[in-house]
Every structure is written in C-alpha cells, then in structure tokens.
C-alpha positions as CSV (number, residue, x, y, z in Angstrom):
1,X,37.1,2.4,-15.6
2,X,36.7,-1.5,-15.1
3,X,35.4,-3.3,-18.7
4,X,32.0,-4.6,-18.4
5,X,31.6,-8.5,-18.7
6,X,29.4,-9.2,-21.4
7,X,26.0,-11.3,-20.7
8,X,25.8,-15.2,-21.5
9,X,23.6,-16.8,-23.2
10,X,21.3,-18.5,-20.4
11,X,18.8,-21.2,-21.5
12,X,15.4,-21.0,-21.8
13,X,14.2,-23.1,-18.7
14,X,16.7,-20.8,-16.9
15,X,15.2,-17.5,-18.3
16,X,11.4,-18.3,-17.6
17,X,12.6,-19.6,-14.1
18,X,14.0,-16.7,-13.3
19,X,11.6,-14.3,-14.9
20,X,8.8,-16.2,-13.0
21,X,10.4,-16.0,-9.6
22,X,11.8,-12.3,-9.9
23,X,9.8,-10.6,-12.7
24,X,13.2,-10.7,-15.0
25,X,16.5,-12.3,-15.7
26,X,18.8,-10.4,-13.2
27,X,22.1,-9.6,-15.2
28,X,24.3,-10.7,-12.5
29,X,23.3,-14.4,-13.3
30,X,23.7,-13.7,-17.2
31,X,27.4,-12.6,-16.5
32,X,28.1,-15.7,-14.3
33,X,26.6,-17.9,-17.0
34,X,30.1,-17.6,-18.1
35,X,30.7,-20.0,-15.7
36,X,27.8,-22.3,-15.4
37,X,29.1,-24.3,-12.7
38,X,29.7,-21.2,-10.8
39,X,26.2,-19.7,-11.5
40,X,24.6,-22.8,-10.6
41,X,26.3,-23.4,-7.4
42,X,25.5,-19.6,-6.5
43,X,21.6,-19.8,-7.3
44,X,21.5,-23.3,-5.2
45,X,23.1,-21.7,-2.1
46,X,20.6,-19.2,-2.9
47,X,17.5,-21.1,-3.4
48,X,18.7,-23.1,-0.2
49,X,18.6,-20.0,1.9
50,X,15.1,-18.8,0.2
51,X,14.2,-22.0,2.0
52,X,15.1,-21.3,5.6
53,X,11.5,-21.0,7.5
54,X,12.8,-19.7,11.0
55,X,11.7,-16.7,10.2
56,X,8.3,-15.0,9.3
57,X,8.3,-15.4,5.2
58,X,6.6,-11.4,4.9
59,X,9.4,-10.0,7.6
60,X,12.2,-11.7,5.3
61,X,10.6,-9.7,2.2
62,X,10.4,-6.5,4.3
63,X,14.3,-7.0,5.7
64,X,15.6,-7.7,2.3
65,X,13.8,-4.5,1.4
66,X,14.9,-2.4,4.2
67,X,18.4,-3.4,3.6
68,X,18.3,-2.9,0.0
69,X,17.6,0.8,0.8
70,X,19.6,1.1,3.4
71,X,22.4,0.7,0.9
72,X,21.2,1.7,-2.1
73,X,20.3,-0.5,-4.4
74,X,17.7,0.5,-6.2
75,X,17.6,-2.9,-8.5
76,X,17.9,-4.6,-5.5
77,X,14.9,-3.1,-3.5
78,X,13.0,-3.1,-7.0
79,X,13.5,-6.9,-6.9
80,X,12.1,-6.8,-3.6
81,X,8.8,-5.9,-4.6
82,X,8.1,-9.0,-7.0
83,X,8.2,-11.7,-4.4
84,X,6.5,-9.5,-1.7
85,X,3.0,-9.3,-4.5
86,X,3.7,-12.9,-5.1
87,X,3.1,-13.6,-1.2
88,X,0.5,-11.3,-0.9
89,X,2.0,-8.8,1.3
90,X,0.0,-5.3,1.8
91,X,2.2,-3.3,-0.7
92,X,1.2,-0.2,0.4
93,X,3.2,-1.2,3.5
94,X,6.1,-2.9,1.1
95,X,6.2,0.2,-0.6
96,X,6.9,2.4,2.4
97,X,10.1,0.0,4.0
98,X,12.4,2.6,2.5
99,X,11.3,5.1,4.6
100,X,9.4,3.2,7.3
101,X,10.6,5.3,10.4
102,X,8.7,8.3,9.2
103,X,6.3,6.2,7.3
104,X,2.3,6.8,8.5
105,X,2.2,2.7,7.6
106,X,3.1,2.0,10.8
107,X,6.3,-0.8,10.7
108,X,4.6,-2.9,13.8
109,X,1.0,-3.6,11.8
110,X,3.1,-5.0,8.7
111,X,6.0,-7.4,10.4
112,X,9.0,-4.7,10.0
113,X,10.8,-5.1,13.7
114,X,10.9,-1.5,15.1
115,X,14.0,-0.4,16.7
116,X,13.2,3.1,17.6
C-alpha cells in the first residue's frame, strides 16, 4: 500500500479562492502545497486553459462531466457540477451527462455532441 502524503497548510486567500470557484479545497492542491511553486505553476496552466474560449463554455462543463464518468471519478464529476450552476446550465440536463445515451434529456437540446 502507497503512504498517503499528508495535506499542507494552504493560505487563506488560496482556500476561499478555491472554495469559491469549486465549492471546496480539492485535496490534490493541499498535497502539492508541499511544493508551492509546483502547485502554483499547476493551477496557472490550469486557470490558463479554463480560459480558452474556442469552445462553447456549457459544452466544456458537459465534456469534463462526461469524461469524468466515463472514467470514474466520482470527485471529479461531483466537481463538475459546481461550475455548471455557477454558469447557469439546465442541471437537470448536467445531472443526466453520466448516462446521456439513454438519458430522456436529450444530449442535442443541452450542448452534449452526440455520437450515436
């Protein structure tokens, strides 16, 4: 069994940041915080992409979802959910992407690309 890297003390501005744009500190950022430089670099390439407009921002929230149970990750598609009700999307069609192939929300009304 791998030991589990104990959380770092993040500062407050960092906390509230974080608990504003996600709903809560996620606890891979309080195990980088080991590192600040590391963590810092990491949320910056992140906040960069966040910022990349060539795509619709409600069909970026519904991928990240999709893939997120696609894979898994329940804390993942979880924090999904908290920037999809801070755009506005229709959550009973955010709350359907795991399953949106058999989903009566049809994917083509709510900016999910259909495949099938």
């Amino acid at each position: 069994m791998a030991l589990r890297v104990p959380k770092a003390e993040l500062t407050t501005e960092l906390s509230e940041s974080m608990i504003l744009q996600l709903g809560a500190v996620p606890e891979p950022v309080e195990v980088m915080w080991h590192n600040p430089k590391v963590a810092e670099a990491s949320l910056e390439i992140g906040s960069k992409a966040g910022g990349w407009d060539a795509v619709d921002e409600s069909l970026k929230s519904f991928a990240h979802m999709a893939v997120a149970a696609q894979v898994g990750c329940s804390w993942c598609l979880d924090i999904g959910y908290f920037p999809a009700q801070n755009q506005n999307l229709d959550m009973a069609k955010a709350s359907q992407v795991p399953r949106w192939r058999e989903s009566e929300v049809r994917p083509g009304n709510s900016g999910i690309a259909s495949t099938a």
